[in-house]
KEDRENMI-900649 format. One line per 5 residues: number of its first residue (from 1); their letters; for each residue x, y, z of C-alpha. Coordinates in Angstrom, 2 decimals. Example, Ala and Ser with C-alpha at 12.3 -4.5 7.8 and 13.67 -1.06 7.14 Angstrom:
2
1) as) 12.30:-4.50:7.80; 13.67:-1.06:7.14 .
***
This chain:
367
1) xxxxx) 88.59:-35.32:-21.84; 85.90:-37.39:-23.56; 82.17:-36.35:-23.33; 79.67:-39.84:-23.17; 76.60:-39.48:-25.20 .
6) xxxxx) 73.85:-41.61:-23.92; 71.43:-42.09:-26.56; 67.13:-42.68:-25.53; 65.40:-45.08:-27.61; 62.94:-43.67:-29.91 .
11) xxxxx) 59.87:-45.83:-27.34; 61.13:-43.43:-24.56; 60.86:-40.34:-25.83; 57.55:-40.98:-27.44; 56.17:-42.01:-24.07 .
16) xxxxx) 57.87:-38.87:-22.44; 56.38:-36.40:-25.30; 52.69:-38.17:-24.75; 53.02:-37.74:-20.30; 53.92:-34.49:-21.13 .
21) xxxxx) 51.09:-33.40:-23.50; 48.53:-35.03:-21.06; 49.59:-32.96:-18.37; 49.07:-29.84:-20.46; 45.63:-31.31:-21.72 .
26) xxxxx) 44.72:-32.03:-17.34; 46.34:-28.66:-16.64; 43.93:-26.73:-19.32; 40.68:-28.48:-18.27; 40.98:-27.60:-15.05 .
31) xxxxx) 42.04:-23.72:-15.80; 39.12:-23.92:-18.19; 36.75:-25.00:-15.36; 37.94:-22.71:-12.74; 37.41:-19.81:-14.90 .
36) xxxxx) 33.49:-20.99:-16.00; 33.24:-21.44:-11.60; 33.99:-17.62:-11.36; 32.05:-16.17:-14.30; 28.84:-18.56:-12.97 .
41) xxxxx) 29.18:-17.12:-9.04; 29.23:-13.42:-10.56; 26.04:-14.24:-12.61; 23.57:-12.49:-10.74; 20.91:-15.72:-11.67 .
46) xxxxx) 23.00:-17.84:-9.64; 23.31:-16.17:-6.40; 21.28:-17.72:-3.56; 18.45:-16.42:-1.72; 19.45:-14.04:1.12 .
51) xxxxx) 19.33:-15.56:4.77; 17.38:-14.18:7.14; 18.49:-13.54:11.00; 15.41:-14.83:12.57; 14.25:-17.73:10.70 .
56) xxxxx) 16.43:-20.77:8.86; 16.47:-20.71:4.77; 14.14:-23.34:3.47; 16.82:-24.78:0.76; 14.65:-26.03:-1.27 .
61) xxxxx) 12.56:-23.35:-1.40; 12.00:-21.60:-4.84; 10.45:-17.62:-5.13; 7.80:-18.21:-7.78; 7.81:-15.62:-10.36 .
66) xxxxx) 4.66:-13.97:-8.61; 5.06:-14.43:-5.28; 2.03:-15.95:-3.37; 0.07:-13.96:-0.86; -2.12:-15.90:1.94 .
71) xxxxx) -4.74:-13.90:3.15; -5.47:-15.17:6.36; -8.57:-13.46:7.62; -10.52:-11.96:5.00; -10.58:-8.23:7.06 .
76) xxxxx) -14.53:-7.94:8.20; -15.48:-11.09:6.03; -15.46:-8.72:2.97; -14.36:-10.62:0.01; -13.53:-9.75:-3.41 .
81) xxxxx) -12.70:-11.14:-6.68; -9.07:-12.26:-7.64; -9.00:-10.27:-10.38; -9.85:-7.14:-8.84; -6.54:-5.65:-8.28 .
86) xxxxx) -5.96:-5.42:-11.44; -9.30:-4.13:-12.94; -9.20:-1.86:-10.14; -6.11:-0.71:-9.48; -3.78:-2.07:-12.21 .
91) xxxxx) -2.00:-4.47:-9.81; -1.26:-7.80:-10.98; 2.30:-8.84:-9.67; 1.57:-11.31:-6.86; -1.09:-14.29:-6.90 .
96) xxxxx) -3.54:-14.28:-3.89; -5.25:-16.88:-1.73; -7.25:-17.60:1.04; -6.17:-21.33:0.77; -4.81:-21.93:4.55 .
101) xxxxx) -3.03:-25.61:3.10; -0.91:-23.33:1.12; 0.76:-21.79:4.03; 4.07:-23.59:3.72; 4.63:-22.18:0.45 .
106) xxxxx) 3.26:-18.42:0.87; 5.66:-15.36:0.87; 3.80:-13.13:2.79; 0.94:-13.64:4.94; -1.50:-10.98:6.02 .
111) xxxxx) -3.34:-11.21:9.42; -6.20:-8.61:9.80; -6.10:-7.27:13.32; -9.45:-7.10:14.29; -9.72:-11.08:13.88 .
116) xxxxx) -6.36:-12.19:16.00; -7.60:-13.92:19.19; -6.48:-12.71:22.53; -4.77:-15.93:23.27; -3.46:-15.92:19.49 .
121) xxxxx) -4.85:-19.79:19.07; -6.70:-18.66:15.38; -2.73:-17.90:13.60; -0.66:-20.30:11.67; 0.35:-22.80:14.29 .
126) xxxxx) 3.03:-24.17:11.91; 6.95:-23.06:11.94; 6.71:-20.18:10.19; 8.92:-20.92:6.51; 12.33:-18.59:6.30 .
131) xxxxx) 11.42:-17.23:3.52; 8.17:-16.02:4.48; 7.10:-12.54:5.97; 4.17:-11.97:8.32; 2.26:-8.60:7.51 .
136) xxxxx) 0.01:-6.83:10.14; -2.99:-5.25:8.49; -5.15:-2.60:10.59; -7.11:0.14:8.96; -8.18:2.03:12.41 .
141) xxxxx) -6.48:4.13:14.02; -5.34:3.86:18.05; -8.75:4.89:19.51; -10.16:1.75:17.77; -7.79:-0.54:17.88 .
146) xxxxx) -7.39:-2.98:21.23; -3.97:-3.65:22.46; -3.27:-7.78:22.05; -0.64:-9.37:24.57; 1.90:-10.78:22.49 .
151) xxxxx) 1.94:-9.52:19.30; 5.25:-7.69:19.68; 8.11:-9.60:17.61; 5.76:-11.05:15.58; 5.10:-9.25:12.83 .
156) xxxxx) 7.71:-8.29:9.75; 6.10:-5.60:8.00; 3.08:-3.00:9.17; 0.16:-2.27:6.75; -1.55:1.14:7.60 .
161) xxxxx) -2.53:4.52:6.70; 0.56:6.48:8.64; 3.43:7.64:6.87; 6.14:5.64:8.89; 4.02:2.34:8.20 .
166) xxxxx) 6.11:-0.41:6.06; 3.19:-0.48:3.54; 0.92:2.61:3.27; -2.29:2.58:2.43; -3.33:5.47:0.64 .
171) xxxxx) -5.89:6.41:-2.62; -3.00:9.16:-3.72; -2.79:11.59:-6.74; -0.34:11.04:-9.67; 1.28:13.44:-11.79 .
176) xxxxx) 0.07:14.60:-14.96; 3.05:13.39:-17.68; 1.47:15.82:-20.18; -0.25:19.03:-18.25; -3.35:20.08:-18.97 .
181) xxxxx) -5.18:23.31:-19.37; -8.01:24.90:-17.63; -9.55:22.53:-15.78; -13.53:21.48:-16.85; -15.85:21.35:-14.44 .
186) xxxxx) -18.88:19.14:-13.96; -22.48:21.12:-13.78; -22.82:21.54:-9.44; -26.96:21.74:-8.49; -26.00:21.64:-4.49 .
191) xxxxx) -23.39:24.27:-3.09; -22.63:22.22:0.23; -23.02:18.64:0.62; -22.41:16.24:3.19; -22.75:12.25:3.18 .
196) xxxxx) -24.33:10.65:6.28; -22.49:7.18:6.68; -24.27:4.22:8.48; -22.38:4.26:11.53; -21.45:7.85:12.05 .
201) xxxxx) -22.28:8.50:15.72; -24.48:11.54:16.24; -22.28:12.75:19.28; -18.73:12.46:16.71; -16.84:15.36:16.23 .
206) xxxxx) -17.47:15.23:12.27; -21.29:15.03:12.85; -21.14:18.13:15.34; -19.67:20.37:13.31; -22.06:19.08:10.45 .
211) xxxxx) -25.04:20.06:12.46; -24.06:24.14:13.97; -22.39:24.51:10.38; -25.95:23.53:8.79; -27.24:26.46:11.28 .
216) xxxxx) -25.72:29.21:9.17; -25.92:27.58:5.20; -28.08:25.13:3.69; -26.44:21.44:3.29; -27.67:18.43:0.86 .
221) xxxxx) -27.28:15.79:2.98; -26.80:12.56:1.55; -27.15:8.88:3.33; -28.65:8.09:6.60; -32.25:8.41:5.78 .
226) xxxxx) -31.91:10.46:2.88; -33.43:8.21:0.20; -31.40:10.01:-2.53; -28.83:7.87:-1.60; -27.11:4.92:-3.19 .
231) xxxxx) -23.79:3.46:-2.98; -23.73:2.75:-6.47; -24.53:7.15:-7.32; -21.68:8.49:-4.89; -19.43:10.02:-7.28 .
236) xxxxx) -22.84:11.50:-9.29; -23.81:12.75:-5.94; -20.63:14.25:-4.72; -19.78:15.68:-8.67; -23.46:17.38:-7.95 .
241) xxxxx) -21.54:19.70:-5.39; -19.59:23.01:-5.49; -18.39:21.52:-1.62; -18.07:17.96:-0.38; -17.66:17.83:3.70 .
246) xxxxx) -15.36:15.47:4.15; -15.26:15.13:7.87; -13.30:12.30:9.10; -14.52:10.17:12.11; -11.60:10.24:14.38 .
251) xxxxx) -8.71:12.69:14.19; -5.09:11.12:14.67; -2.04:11.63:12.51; -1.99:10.44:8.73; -5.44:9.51:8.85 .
256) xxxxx) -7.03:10.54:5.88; -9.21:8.28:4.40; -10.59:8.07:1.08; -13.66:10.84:2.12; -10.91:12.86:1.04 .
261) xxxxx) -10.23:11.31:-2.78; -14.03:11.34:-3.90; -14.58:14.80:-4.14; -11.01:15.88:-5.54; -11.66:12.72:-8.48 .
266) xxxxx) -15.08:14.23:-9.14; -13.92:18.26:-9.36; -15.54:19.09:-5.98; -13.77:21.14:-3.32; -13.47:18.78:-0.18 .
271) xxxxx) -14.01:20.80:3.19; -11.90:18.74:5.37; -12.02:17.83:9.46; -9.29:15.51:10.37; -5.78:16.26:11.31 .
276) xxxxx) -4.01:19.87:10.99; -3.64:21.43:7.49; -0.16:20.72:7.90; -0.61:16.73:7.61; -3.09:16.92:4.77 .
281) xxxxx) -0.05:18.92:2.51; 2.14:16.03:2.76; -0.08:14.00:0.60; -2.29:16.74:-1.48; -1.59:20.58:-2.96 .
286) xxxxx) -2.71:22.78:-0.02; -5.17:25.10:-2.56; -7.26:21.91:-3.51; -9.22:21.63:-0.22; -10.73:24.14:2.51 .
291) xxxxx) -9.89:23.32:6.16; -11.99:24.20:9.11; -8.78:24.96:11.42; -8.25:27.94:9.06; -12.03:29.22:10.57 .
296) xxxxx) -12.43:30.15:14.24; -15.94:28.97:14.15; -18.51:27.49:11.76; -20.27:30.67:11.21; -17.09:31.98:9.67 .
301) xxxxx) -16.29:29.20:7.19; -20.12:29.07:6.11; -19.47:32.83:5.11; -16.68:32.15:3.38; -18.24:29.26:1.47 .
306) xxxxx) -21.07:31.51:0.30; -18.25:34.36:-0.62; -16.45:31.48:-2.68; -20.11:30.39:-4.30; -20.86:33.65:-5.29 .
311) xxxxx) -17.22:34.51:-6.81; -16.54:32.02:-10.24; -13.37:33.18:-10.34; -11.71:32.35:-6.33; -13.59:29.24:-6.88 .
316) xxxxx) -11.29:28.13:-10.05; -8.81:28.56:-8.14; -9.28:25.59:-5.71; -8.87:23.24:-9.16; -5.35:25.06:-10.32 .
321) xxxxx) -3.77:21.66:-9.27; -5.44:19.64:-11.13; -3.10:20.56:-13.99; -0.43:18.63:-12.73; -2.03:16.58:-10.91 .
326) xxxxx) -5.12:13.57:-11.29; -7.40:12.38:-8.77; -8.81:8.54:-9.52; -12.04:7.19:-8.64; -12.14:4.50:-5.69 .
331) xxxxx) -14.10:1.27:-5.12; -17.11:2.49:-3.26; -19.48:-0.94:-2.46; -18.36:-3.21:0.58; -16.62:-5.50:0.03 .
336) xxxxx) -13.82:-3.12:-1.89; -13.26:-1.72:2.03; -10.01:-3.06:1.95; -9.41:-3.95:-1.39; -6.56:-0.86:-2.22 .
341) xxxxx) -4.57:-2.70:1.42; -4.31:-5.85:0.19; -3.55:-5.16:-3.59; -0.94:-2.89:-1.97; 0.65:-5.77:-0.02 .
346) xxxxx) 0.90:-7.60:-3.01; 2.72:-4.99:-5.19; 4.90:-4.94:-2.19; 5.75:-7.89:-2.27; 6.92:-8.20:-5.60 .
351) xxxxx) 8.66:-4.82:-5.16; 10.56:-5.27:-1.95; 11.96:-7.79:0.02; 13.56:-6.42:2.47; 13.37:-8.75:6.07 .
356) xxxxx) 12.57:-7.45:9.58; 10.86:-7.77:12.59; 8.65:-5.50:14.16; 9.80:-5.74:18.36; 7.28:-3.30:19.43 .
361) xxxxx) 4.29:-2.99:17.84; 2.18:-1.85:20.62; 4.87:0.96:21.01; 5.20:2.22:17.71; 1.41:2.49:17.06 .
366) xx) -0.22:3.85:20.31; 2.72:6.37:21.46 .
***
């Protein structure tokens, strides 16, 4: 049986061999840009900004490389300088404002308590952006703070002196990378010492105790109508002092204010009334400070405190921590009240951006 041999022109199989390379050439562009899609989506500089359950993603929204931070009410009127945080406190990730037009485009905005109408008309009346968080702060603790009718589920994040707050405000110790030795002490001319403030109510528990303590040792007092008093000579004064009483207004949980910080940055022994011992060891070594709990009257602890003047040695003691640990000076005039809360909130910011909403405010703070 024959075979037929059908022979192609050279014209077809040129055309053939040139159909068949361009589908190889099609075939390998698109492989080539399928494979630059995956390696882009796994780049971590291309993945989108997270969405938020509350609020729609502004698309066209862009996180600036320091994130902008309206302050809404300056807290008390007390301003400062923008460049404080960072002479002060070494914080310089976040750019602040107190430019209201630039709501729209702020990350976080803080409301100061104190200054939120009853009827709420004085906040941001605008839709709030998704991108942006709301951030409650308050300074005072429950006795001296009023209750305002709808504040619950409006707030993201909680700035505050208590532990379980979202952003707490504390002047805290750090740790010593290289420890020292013995600590030096500065030359003390007063053995106890206490510091009058403006509005300290005569009747307050800290004042009380001031006054039968002062029955049984002799006090320096400082402030009030002293007039060896100046703001601007607090940590000379309290430095001055072998004890600083550092008697807090108001006793509640967690709050320890910075009464606490001045004499333990100076080398003074703070004598503290405020919450139990207990609470102050979560945020300073236990042998740094004298608490009046640990005395079942004030005739007792001003025996002690002479015992403690009279014996060099059990007074070194009190400044063993100091190895490991450092104590920094704080802001002291006015208008630095709440200048360590807002620089806070701004390293926060830049730090963390987790999203929430705060349902209950009114339940978490006055249970």
């Amino acid at each position: 049986m024959a075979v037929k041999v059908t022979n192609l022109s050279n014209s077809t199989v040129t055309r053939c061999f040139h159909l068949l390379c361009g589908v190889i050439f099609t075939l390998g562009v698109l492989l080539t840009l399928y494979i630059a899609f995956i390696k882009s989506t796994q780049n971590s500089n291309c993945m989108p900004l997270p969405s938020y359950s509350r609020h729609q993603q502004n698309p066209g929204h862009k996180v600036a490389r320091k994130p902008l931070v309206l302050i809404w009410f300056w807290p008390e009127d007390l301003k400062f300088d923008w460049d404080d945080c960072k002479k002060h406190l070494n914080i310089d990730g976040c750019r602040l404002t107190d430019d209201r037009s630039l709501y729209l485009k702020a990350e976080e905005v803080i409301v100061f308590h104190d200054a939120i109408k009853g009827d709420l008309s004085n906040l941001p009346q605008l839709p709030r952006p998704g991108f942006q968080r709301w951030i409650w702060l308050n300074l005072q603790p429950p006795a001296n703070t009023r209750r305002i009718e709808g504040a619950d589920n409006l707030f993201n994040l909680s700035l505050n002196f208590r532990k379980d707050a979202d952003i707490q405000v504390r002047w805290e110790l750090t740790y010593n990378k290289i420890l020292g030795g013995a600590p030096s002490l500065p030359k003390k001319e007063h053995v106890v010492c206490y510091i009058k403030g403006d509005k300290v109510a005569d009747n307050s528990t800290g004042h009380s105790y001031y006054k039968e303590l002062a029955k049984h040792i002799d006090i320096k007092v400082f402030g009030g109508s002293s007039t060896a008093w100046l703001p601007n000579n607090y940590f000379d004064a309290v430095s001055s002092c072998k004890f600083q009483l550092a008697f807090e207004d108001l006793i509640y949980r967690d709050y320890i204010t910075e009464k606490l910080n001045g004499p333990l940055a100076v080398g003074t022994v703070p004598v503290v009334l405020g919450p139990p011992r207990i609470n102050y060891e979560d945020f300073v070594p236990g042998d740094s400070l004298v608490h009046v709990n640990d005395f079942p009257n004030a005739k007792s602890l001003a025996a002690f405190l002479k015992r403690l003047d009279a014996d060099d040695t059990a007074y070194r003691r009190y400044f063993q921590w100091r190895q490991y640990f450092s104590a920094h000076h704080h802001p002291v005039t006015d208008n630095h009240k709440y200048l360590k809360a807002i620089c806070t909130a701004c390293d926060f910011s830049v730090r963390k951006r987790d999203y929430r909403v705060i349902r209950y405010l009114h339940k978490w703070y006055f249970r």
